[in-house]
C-alpha positions in Angstrom: 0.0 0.0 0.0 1.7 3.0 -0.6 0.0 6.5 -0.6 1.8 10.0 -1.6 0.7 13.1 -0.5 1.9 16.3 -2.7 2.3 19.6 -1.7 4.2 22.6 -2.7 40.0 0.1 11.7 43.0 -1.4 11.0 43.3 -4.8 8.9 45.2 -7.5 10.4 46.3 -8.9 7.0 48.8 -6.9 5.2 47.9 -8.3 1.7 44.5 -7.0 2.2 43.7 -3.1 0.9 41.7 -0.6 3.4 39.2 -0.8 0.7 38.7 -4.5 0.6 38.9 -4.6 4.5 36.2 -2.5 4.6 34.0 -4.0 1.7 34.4 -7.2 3.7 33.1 -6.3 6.6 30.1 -4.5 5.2 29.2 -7.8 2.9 29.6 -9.8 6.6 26.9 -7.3 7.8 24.4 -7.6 4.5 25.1 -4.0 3.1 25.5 -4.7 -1.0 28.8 -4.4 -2.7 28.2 -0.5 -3.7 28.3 0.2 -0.5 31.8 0.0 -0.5 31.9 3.4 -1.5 32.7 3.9 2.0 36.2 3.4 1.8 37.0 7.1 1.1 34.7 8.6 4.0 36.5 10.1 7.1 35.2 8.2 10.4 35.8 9.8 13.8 34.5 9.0 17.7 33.3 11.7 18.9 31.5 13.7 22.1 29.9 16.4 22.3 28.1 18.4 25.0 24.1 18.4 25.7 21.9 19.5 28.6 22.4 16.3 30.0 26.0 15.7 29.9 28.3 14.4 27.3 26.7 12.0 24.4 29.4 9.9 22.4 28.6 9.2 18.7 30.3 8.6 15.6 30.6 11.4 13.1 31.4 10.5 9.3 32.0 12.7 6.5 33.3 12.4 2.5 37.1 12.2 2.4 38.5 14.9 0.5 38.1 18.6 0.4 34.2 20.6 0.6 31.1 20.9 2.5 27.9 18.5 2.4 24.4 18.7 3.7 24.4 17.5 7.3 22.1 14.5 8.2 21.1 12.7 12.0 20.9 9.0 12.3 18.7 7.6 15.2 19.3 4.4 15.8 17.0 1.2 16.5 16.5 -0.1 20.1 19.9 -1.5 20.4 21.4 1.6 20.0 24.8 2.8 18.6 26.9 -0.1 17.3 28.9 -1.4 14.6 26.2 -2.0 12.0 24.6 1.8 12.2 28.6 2.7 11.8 28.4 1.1 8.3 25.2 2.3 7.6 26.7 5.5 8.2 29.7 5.4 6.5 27.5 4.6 3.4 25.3 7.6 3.5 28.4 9.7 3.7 29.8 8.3 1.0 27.0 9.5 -1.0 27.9 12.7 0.1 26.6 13.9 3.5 28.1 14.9 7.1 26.7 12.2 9.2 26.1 11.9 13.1 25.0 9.0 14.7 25.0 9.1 18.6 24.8 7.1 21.0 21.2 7.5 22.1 21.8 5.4 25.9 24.5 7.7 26.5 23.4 8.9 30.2 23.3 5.5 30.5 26.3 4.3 29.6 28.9 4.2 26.1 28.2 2.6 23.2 28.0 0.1 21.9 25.1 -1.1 24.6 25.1 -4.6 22.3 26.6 -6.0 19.8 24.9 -6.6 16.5 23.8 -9.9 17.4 21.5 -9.8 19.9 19.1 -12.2 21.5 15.1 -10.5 22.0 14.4 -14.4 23.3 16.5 -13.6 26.0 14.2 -11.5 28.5 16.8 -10.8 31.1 18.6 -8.6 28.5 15.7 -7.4 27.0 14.6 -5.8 30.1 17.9 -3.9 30.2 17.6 -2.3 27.2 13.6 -1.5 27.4 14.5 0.0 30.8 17.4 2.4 28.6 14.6 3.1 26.6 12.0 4.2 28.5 13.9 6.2 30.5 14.1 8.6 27.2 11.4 10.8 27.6 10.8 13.4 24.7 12.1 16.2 26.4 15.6 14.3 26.5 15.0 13.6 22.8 14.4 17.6 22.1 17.5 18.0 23.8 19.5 15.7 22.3 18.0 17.1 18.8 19.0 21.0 19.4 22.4 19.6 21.2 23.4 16.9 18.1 22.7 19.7 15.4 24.2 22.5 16.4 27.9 19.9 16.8 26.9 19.0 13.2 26.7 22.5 12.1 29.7 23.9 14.0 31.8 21.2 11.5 33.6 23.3 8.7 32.8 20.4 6.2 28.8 21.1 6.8 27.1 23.4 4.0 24.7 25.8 6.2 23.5 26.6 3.1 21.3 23.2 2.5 18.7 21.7 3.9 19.7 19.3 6.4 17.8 15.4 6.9 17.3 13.3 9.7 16.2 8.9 9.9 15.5 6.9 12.1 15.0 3.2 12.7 12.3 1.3 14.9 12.1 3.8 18.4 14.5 6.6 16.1 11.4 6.8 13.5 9.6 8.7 16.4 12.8 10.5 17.2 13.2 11.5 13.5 9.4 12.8 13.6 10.6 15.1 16.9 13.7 16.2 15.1 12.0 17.7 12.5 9.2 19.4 14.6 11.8 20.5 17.0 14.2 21.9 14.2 11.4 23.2 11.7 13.8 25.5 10.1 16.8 23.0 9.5 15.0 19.9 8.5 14.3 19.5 5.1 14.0 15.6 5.1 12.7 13.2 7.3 12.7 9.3 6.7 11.2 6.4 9.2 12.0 2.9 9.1 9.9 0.4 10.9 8.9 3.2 13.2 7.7 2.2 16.7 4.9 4.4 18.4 4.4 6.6 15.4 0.9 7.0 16.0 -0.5 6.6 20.1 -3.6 8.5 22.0 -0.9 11.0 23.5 -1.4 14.7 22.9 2.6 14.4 21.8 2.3 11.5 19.5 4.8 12.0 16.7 2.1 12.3 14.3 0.8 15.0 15.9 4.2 16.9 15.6 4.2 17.2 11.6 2.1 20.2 11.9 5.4 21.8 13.5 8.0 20.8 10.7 8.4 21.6 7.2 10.0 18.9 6.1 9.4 16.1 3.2 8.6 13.2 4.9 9.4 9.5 3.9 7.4 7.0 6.3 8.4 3.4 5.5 5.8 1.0 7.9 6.7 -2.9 8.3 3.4 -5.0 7.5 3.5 -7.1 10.5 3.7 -3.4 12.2 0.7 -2.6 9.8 -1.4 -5.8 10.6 -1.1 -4.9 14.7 -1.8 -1.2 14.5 -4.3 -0.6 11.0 -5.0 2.7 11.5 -1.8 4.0 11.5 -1.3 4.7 7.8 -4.5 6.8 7.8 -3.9 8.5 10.5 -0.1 9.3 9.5 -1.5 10.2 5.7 -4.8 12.6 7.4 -1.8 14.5 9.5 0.6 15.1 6.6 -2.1 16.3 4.2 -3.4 18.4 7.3 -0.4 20.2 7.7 0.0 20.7 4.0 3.0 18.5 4.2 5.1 16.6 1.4 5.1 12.5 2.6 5.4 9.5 1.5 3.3 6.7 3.6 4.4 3.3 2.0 3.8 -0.2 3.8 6.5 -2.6 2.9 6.3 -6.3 2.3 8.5 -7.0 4.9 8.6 -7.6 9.0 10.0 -5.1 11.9 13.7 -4.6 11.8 13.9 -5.6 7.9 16.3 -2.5 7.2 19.0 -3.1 9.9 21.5 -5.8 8.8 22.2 -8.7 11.7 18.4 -8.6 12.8 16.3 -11.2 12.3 13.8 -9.5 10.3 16.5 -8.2 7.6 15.8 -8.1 4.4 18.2 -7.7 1.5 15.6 -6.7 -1.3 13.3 -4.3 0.9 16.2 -2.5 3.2 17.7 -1.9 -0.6 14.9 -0.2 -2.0 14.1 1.7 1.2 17.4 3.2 0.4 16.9 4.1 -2.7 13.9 6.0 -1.8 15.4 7.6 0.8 18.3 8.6 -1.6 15.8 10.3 -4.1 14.3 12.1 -1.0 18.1 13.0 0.4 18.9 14.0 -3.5 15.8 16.4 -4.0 15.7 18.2 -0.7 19.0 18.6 0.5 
């Protein structure tokens, strides 16, 4: 169903190049070969300062001399680890300052898990829900302002663009705050299997769209679509509303289908979710 709404490290193996090190690696954790494109981008851990102390997160930019539109990565539930790097280092390859923090930083540093990680085991599981529940949306507001104004103090950012925001399961909600919370910075917005989109609470993140300008991309997993039905509508009735430009696209795929390692992933579906968010990246920014 799909509905558009228009409105104006170091390798170990001396024989082995960087680049194939790297293009390696990504095939291990299901990113295509192209991805590989990678191998020029400029990787750094990072800190920087917020309201509520000091959030650690890996920034990424093009190698090379210039400036680039500046985009946010939320992560999934699990939070800051070495798959979102690669996803990462892909997106700035196509040409884009990149942050992606470490959203369970007053918590502790990342990486929280691995990239394999077991939802069968509850003892762990309750761990991580109790990370994620003690995020409250003012901490995500803060974290917002906080994580774009380090993006925009880097000399390779282009002030002059737009600048785009994703997110992935609990980030989708996060990437709907970001843009409400940054109206006149956010040009793109893309959610990926996007938990708690739409709720009864005066400050679900379908309520916030009336406070962004932003092009949204809204990508919904069906098994998320088969437990909550009246999602899309509501999602679509809130965009056209606020006289907003969104996409609202159910895909043929489970939760967690875009993030390599999870047990939902899926090659064909994370790939063209991509590409769509590419085209959005391309056109706005």
């Amino acid at each position: 169903m799909c509905n558009e709404i228009i409105n104006p490290g170091r390798c170990a193996d001396p024989g082995i190049s960087r680049r194939e090190f790297i293009a390696a690696g990504l095939a291990a954790a299901g990113f295509p070969a192209d991805a590989d494109a990678s191998a020029s981008v400029v990787e750094a851990d990072i800190s920087f300062t917020t309201p509520d102390g000091t959030a650690d997160a890996v920034l990424l930019r093009p190698g090379g001399t210039g400036r680039w539109p500046a985009v946010l990565v939320w992560t999934d539930i699990l939070g800051l680890r070495p798959v979102f790097r690669q996803l990462g280092r892909r997106l700035a390859a196509q040409g884009y300052v990149v942050l992606v923090p470490n959203p369970y930083y007053r918590e502790r540093r990342a990486p929280v898990v691995g990239d394999q990680f077991d939802f069968d085991d509850a003892a762990a599981f309750k761990v991580i829900l109790g990370y994620r529940e003690r995020i409250t949306n003012a901490h995500v507001d803060r974290d917002t302002r906080a994580a774009l104004a380090f993006l925009d103090a880097q000399p390779e950012t282009d002030l002059s663009r737009w600048a785009g925001v994703q997110g992935y399961c609990m980030g989708g909600a996060f990437a709907f705050r970001t843009a409400a919370a940054m109206p006149h910075r956010i040009g793109a917005a893309g959610s990926f299997h996007g938990a708690d989109l739409v709720t009864d609470a005066p400050d679900s993140p379908h309520r916030s769209v009336a406070k962004a300008r932003a092009n949204f991309l809204v990508a919904i997993a069906r098994d998320d679509d088969r437990q909550e039905p009246r999602s899309k509508g509501a999602l679509e009735a809130a965009f056209r509303a606020a006289g907003r430009s969104a996409r609202v696209d159910v895909y043929p795929a489970d939760h967690g289908w875009c993030v390599p390692g999870s047990g939902e992933y899926d090659a064909e579906a994370a790939e063209r979710a991509w590409a769509e968010l590419s085209e959005l990246y391309r056109r706005v920014l």
